[in-house]
C-alpha positions as CSV (number, residue, x, y, z in Angstrom):
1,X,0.0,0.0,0.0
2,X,1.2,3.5,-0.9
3,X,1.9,6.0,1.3
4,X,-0.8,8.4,-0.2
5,X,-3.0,5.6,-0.1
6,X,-2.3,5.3,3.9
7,X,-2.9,8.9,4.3
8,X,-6.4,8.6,2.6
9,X,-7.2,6.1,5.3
10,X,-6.0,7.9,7.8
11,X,-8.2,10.9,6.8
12,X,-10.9,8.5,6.8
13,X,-10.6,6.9,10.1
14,X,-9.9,10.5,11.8
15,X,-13.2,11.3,9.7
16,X,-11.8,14.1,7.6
17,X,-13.5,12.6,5.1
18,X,-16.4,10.4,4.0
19,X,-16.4,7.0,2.5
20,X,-17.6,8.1,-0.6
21,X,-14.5,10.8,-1.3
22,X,-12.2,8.4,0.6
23,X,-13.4,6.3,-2.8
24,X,-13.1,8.5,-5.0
25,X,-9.3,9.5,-3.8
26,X,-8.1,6.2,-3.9
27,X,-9.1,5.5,-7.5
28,X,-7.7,8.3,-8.8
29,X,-4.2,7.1,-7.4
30,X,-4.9,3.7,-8.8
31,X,-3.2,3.4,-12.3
32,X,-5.4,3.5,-15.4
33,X,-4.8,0.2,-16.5
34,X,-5.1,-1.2,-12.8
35,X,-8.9,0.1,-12.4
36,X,-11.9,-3.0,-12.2
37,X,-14.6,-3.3,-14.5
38,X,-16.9,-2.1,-11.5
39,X,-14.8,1.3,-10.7
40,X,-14.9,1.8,-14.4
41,X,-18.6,1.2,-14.4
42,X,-19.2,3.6,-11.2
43,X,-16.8,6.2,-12.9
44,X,-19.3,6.1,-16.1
45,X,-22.3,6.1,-14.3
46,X,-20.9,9.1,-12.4
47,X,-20.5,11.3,-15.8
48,X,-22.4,14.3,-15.1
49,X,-25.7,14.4,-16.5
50,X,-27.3,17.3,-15.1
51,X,-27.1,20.6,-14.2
52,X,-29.8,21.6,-11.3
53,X,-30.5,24.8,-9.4
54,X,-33.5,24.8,-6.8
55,X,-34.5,27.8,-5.2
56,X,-36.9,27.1,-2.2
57,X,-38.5,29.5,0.4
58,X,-36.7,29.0,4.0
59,X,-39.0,26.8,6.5
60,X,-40.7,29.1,9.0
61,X,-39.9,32.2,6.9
62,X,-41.4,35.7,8.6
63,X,-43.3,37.6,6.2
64,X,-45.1,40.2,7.6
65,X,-45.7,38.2,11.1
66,X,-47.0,35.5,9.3
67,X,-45.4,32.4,8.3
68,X,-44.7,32.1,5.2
69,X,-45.4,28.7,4.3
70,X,-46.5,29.1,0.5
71,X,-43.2,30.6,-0.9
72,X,-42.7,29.4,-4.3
73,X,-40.4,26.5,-5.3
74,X,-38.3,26.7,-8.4
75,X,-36.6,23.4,-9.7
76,X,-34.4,23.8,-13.0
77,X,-33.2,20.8,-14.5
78,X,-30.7,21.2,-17.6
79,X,-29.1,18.2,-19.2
80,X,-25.7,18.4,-19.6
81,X,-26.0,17.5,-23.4
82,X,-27.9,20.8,-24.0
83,X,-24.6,22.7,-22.5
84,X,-22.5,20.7,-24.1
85,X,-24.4,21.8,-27.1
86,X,-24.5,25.3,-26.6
87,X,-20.9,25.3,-26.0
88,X,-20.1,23.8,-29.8
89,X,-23.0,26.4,-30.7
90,X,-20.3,29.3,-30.5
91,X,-18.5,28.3,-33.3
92,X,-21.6,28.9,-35.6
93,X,-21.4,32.7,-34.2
94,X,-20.5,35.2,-36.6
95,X,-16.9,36.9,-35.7
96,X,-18.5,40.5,-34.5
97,X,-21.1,38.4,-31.9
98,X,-17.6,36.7,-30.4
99,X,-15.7,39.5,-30.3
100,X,-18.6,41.5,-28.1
101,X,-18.9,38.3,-25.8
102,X,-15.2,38.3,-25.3
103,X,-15.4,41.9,-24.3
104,X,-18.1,41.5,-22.1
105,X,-16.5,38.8,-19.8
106,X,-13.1,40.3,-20.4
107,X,-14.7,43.3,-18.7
108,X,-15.6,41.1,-16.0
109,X,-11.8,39.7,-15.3
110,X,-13.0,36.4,-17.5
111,X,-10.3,35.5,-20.3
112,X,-12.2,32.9,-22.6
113,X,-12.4,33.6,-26.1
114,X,-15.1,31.1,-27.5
115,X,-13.2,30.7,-30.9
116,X,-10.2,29.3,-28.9
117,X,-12.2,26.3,-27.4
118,X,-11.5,22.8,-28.3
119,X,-14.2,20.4,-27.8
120,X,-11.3,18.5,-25.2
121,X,-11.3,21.6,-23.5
122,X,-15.6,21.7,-23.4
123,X,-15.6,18.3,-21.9
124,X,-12.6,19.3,-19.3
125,X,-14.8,22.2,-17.9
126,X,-17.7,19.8,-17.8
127,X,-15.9,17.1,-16.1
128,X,-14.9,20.1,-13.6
129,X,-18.3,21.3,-13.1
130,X,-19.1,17.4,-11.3
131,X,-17.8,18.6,-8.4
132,X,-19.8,21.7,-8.3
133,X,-22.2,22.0,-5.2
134,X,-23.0,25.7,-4.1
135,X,-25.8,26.3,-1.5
136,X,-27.3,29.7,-0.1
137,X,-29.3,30.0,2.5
138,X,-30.6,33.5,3.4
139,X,-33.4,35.2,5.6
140,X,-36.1,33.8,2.9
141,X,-35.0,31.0,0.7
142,X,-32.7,28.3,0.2
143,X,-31.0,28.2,-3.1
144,X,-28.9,24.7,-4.3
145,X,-26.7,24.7,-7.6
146,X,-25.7,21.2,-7.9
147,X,-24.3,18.4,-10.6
148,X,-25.9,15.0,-10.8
């Protein structure tokens, strides 16, 4: 057993971290050709499918000095197929239409230039967006930003 492999299950026992990343750490270290058919299998059925915000009101929210029980509930569920297409959609974008999005994130500290992206590159930020979980919880609602 490796040493980095020890210090995963070290983590693990001290609970720094779950089963589930303690997992997901030690099949990363394992070499490709080494992997099972199963931990191939999980690592498939793991591909990022969706991309889902919820925005929910906050149990018990004050509103007025009433309860606020019948907040509304929005659930968006976008495939990650449709992104993938969208992202492949820029190269069909006339030159001027680039240029102003490049401006517009460039304005906002963002360097990505649409005609630069290589569909590797697509499915690299996609594979990085499976670890995305973001949750906000305020004074009136609960909103979750999550990859499945």
């Amino acid at each position: 057993m490796s040493e980095q492999q020890m210090r995963i299950l070290e983590m693990l026992e001290s609970k720094k971290i779950s089963v589930e990343e303690a997992h997901r750490l030690l099949n990363v270290l394992e070499p490709e050709g080494g992997a099972t058919q199963d931990a191939r299998q999980a690592a498939a059925e793991k591909k990022a499918r969706y991309l889902r915000v919820t925005v929910a009101p906050r149990p018990g929210h004050q509103n007025g000095g009433e309860e606020d029980g019948g907040g509304e509930l929005v659930r968006v569920r976008v495939p990650m197929s449709l992104i993938r297409a969208g992202m492949k959609f820029t190269s069909l974008m006339p030159d001027a239409v680039r240029d102003k999005i490049a401006a517009a994130l460039g304005e906002r500290g963002i360097d990505l230039d649409a005609r630069n992206l290589k569909p590797e590159e697509i499915e690299e930020m996609i594979e990085a967006l499976s670890e995305l979980e973001v949750s906000v919880v305020n004074a009136k609602e609960v909103v979750k930003v999550c990859v499945e």
